[in-house]
N, C-alpha and C positions, 0 to 999 in steps of 0.2 A: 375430345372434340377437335376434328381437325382447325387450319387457322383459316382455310377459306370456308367453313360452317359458323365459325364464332363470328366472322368477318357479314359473311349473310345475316344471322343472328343480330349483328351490331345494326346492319345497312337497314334492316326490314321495320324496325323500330323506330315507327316515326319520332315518336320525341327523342328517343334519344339520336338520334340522327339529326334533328333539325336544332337541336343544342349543341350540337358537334358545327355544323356547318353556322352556324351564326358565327363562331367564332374564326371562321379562317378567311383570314384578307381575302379582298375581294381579288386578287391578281392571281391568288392559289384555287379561288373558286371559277376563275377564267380559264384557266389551265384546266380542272379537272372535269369540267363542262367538256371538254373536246374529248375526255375518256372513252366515254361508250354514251349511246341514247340514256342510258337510264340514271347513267351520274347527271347528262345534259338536262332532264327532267327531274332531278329534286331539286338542281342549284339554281333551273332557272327562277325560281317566285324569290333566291334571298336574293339573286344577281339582279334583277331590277326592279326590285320590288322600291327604289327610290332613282328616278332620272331627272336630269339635268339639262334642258335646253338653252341654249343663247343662240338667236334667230339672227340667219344669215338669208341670201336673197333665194337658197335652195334648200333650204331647210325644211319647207313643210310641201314644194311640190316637184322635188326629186322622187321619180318615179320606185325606184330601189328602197329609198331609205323608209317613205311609205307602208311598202310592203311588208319589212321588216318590223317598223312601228306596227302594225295591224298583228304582228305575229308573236310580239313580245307585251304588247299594249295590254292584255289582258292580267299580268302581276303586277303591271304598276299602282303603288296607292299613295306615292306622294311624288307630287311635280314640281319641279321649280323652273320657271320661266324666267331665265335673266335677258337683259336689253340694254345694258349700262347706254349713256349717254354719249356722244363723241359727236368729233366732225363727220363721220359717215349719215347720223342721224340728222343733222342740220340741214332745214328745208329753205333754200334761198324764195325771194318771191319769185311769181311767174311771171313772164314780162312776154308781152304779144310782141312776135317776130318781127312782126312789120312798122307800126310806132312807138314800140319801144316800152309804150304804159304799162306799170301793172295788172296785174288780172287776176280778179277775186275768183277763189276755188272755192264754191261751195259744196262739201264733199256729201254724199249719201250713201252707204253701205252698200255693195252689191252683194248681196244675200244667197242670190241662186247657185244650184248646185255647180258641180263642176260638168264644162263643160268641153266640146271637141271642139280644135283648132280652126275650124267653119263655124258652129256656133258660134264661136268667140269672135268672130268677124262679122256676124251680122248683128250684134247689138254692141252698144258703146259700153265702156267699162265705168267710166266715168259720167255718166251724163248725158254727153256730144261728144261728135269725133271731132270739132275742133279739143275742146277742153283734153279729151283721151290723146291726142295728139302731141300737146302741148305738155301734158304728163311726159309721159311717153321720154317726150325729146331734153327735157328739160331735169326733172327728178332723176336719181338713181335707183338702179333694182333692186334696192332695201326697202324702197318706198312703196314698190309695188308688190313685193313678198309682205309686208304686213298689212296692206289694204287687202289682201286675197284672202275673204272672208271663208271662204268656199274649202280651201285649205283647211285654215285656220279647225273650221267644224267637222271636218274630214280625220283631223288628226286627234281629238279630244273627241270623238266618237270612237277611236279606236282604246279608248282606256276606259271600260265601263268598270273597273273597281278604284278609283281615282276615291281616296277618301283626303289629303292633302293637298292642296294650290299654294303652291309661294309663289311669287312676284317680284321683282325684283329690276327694278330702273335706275340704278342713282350714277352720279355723276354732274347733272343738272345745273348748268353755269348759271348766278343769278340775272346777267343780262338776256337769259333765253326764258325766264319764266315765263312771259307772256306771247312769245312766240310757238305755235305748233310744230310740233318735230315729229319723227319717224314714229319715235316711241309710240305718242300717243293715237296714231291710226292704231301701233299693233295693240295697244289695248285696246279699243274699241272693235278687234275682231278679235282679242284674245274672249270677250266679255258675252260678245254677241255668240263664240264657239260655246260658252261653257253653259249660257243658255239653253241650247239649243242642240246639245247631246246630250246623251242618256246616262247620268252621273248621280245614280242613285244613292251610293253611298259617299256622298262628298258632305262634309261635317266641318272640316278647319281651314282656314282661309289666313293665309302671313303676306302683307302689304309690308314688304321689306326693303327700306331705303328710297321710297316713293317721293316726285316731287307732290306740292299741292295740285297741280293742276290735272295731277293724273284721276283725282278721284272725279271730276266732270265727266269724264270717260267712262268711267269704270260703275257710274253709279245706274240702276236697272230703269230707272225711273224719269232721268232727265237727260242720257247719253244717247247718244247715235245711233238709232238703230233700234230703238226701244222699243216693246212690246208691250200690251196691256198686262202680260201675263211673265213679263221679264224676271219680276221679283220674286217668281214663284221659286226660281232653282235657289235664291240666293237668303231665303229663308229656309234654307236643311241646315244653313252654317249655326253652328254651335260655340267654336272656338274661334275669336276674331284677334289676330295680331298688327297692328298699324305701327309704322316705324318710321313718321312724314319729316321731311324738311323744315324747318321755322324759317318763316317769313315774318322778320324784325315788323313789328305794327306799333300803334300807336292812338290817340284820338282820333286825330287828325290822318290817317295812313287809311286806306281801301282795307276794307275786311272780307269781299268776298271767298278769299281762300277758305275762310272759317265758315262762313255760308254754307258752301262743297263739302265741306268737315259735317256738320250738323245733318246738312240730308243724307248723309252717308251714313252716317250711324243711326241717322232716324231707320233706314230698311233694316236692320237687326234689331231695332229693339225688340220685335217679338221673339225671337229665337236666342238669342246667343246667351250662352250661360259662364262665358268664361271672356272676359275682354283684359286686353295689353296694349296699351298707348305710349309713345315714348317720342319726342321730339328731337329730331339729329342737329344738333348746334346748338345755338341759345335757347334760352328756355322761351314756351311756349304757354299760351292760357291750357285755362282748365277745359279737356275735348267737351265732355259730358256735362259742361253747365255755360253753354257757349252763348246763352238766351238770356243771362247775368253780367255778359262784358260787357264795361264801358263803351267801347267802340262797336259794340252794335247796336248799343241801347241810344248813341246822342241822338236829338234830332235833328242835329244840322247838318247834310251832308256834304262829306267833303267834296271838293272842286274835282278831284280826278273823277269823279262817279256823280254825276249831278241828278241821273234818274236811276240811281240803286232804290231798291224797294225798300222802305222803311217797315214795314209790318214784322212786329215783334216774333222771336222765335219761338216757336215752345217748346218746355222743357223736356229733355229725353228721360223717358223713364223704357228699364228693362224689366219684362216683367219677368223674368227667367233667369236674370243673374244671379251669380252664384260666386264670380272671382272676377275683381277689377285690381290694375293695376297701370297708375299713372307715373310715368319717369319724367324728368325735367322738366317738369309744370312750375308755373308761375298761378298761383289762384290765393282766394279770398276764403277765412274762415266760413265765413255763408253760404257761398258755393259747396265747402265741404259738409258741413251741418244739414245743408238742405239737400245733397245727394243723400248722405246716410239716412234721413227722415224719412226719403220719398223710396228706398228698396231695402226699408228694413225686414219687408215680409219675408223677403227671399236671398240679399247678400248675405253670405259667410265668413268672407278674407277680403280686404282692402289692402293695397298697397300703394304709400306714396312716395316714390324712390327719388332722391335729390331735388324734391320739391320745397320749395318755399312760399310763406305766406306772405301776399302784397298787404295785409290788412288782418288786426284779431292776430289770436293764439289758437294754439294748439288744442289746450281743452276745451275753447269756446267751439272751435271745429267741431273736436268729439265728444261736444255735451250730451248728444241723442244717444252715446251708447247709455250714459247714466240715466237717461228717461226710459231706455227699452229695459235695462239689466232690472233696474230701479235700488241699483247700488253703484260705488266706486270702487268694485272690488281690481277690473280692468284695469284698473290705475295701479294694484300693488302688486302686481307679477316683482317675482323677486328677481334681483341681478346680485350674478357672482362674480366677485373681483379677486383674483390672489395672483401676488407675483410669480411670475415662473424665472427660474434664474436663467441669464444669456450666457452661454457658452462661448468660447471664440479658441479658435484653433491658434495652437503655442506657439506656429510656423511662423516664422519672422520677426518673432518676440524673442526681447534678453530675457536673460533670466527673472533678471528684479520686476520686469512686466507682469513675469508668469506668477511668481507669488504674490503680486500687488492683487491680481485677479481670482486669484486663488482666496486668499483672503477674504475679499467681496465676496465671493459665493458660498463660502463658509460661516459669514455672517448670516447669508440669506435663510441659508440652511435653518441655521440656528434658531430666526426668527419663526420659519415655520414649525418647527419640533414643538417652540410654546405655545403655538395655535394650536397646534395636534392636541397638547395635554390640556389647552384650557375648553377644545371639542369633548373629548372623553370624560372631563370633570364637569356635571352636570351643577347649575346654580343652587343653594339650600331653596329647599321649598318645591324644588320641582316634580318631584318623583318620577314616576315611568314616562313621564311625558317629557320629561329632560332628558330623561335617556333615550326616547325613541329622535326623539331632536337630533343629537349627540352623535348616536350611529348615521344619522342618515346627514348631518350635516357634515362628519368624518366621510361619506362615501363619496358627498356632492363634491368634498376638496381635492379628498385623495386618489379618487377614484376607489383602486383597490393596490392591496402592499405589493403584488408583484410588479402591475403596472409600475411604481415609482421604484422597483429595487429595478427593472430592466433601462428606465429614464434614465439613472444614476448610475448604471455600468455604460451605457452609451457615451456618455459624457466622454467630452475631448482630453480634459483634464481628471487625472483622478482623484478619486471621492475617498479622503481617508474615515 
């Protein structure tokens, strides 16, 4: 067989061609795209089949790059929208030319399609044409590339296999928390786009390095722009990652951040089978039992918020979960007890990564596994401990170092050779069940003889 028939042969073979091409940098599959059409159409679903935006003021209504998007849109299936925070994003107030005063912007989504340069002059962008004005002269063209909703739908309409959304904002000075900035328009037309294209298979959703205030925006239900039918796209999500800012609290400190927290996850509870919550900086309460915090449960409200709504939260129950996993939490054995009670039907893996309890223990926590199991076997998973000896390169060591060290690890040795003979030497009384022990607790240390005869030629120092 000649090499351009084996080479055919190789190329025509989808799997194996598309195990071939997973594997070569993206800069070699840049290159071999410009080969011929038909190299340019295998590579392009691995070449973008993951893209990257961070929104600039032409980003989504440069005529060219549009066009482009529309023509590549169709292999993307995971997005990441970044927006980090900075002075570009920072929205001064409006202040009326003529006396000076501030001027409240009350903003409303403009929704309609995109339109001609005459359309666009006979209705106001904003509002009124003072206000559109006042924009205009005053904000920068960051501010109005993310309010251009119109875009925004335009361009997530052209990705109808979009099965990934990341998100991605951080930077967030804590004196600007309560101030509105760039960011949060372009969420509010990133939310309002994803609505309102045709994103049929969109299933996982990463809220990566978000402030709190960004989920007010972002939520279908109480954000800008909202539709009766908003929640519908954002109940296909399956896989939910949140990755928020803490904002230090206290009794006595405003809790609506955690409010925003709580309605946001209340729209997944029906759908999502797979949640990730993790706190960036200090540690944060527990997301999923936010209806149990001190500070939303007191009745006296604090002075910063004097007509915050006191009506108790209710609890979030998932009825589809299947895998949680909370990072830097701060929570109460109870909290934990009473989540695992309330989704025992359906959770399978729990994770509680560098958390700590305010109140209770650990098993008080995980007492409902022993009412579901209706044993403590949970409790005896076995753990293996055996030293493994440290090696240290001879390099810049005297001599008397290197045998002092030598020595040490020859003891160590030593020590395990009698573990080995007291594994292989079953107890009297045991019979076959000592010995099945025996072998298998010899495989769980040693693994297997070659493994440790190749451990022990690696060795810096040698093994007499």
């Amino acid at each position: 067989m000649s090499s351009a028939s084996a080479f055919l042969q190789f190329w025509w073979t989808d799997r194996v061609r598309d195990n071939f091409l997973a594997y070569v940098p993206k800069e070699d599959l840049c290159s071999l795209r410009l080969a011929c059409h038909d190299f340019s159409v295998r590579t392009a679903p691995l070449l973008f089949r993951q893209l990257a935006i961070t929104l600039r003021p032409s980003t989504f209504t440069k005529p060219a790059r549009m066009v482009a998007l529309e023509r590549i849109g169709h292999h993307v299936s995971e997005l990441t929208f970044n927006m980090p925070h900075g002075p570009d994003t920072f929205l001064p107030p409006l202040l009326d030319c003529v006396t000076g005063e501030e001027v409240t912007f009350v903003y409303e989504p403009c929704c309609l399609p995109a339109r001609s340069s005459a359309a666009r002059l006979s209705v106001p962008t904003y509002g009124s044409w003072e206000m559109t004005d006042l924009l205009v002269k005053q904000y920068p063209p960051l501010f109005h590339a993310a309010a251009n909703v119109s875009s925004f739908i335009r361009a997530f309409s052209a990705l109808p296999s979009l099965k990934h959304l990341k998100i991605s904002c951080p930077g967030q000075e804590a004196a600007h928390r309560y101030r509105r900035s760039t960011v949060d328009y372009a969420l509010i037309s990133l939310r309002i786009a994803v609505e309102r294209s045709p994103l049929p298979d969109l299933d996982t959703l990463s809220l990566l390095s978000i402030h709190p205030g960004s989920l007010l925006y972002l939520n279908p239900t109480m954000g800008f722009g909202a539709l009766p039918h908003s929640a519908k796209r954002w109940r296909q999500i399956r896989k939910l990652a949140i990755h928020m800012d803490t904002i230090p609290y206290s009794l006595t400190s405003p809790a609506d951040h955690l409010k925003l927290l709580h309605s946001y996850l209340q729209t997944f509870s029906g759908s999502v089978r797979r949640l990730v919550f993790r706190w960036n900086g200090p540690k944060g309460p527990f997301p999923l039992a936010l209806g149990s915090e001190p500070s939303l449960t007191t009745s006296s409200p604090p002075l910063a918020c004097p007509r915050r709504c006191h009506l108790a939260l209710r609890p979030l129950k998932f009825a589809r979960l299947r895998f949680m996993e909370v990072e830097n939490a701060t929570l109460d054995a109870s909290q934990v007890s009473s989540f695992i009670t309330a989704h025992r039907r359906s959770i399978t893996e729990f994770n509680f990564e560098d958390s700590n309890l305010r109140s209770g223990t650990w098993d008080e926590a995980l007492a409902p596994l022993t009412r579901i199991s209706g044993n403590e076997r949970w409790k005896k998973k076995s753990e293996e401990v055996m030293d493994v000896p440290l090696v240290l390169s001879p390099e810049g060591l005297e001599e008397g170092e290197v045998q002092r060290v030598r020595r040490e690890q020859e003891g160590v040795m030593e020590r395990m050779r009698k573990e080995q003979r007291h594994l292989r030497s079953p107890a009297p009384g045991t019979g076959a069940w000592g010995k099945v022990m025996g072998a298998r607790g010899r495989g769980l240390f040693w693994g297997t003889e070659e493994h440790m005869r190749r451990f022990l030629r690696s060795s810096v120092l040698a093994w007499r």
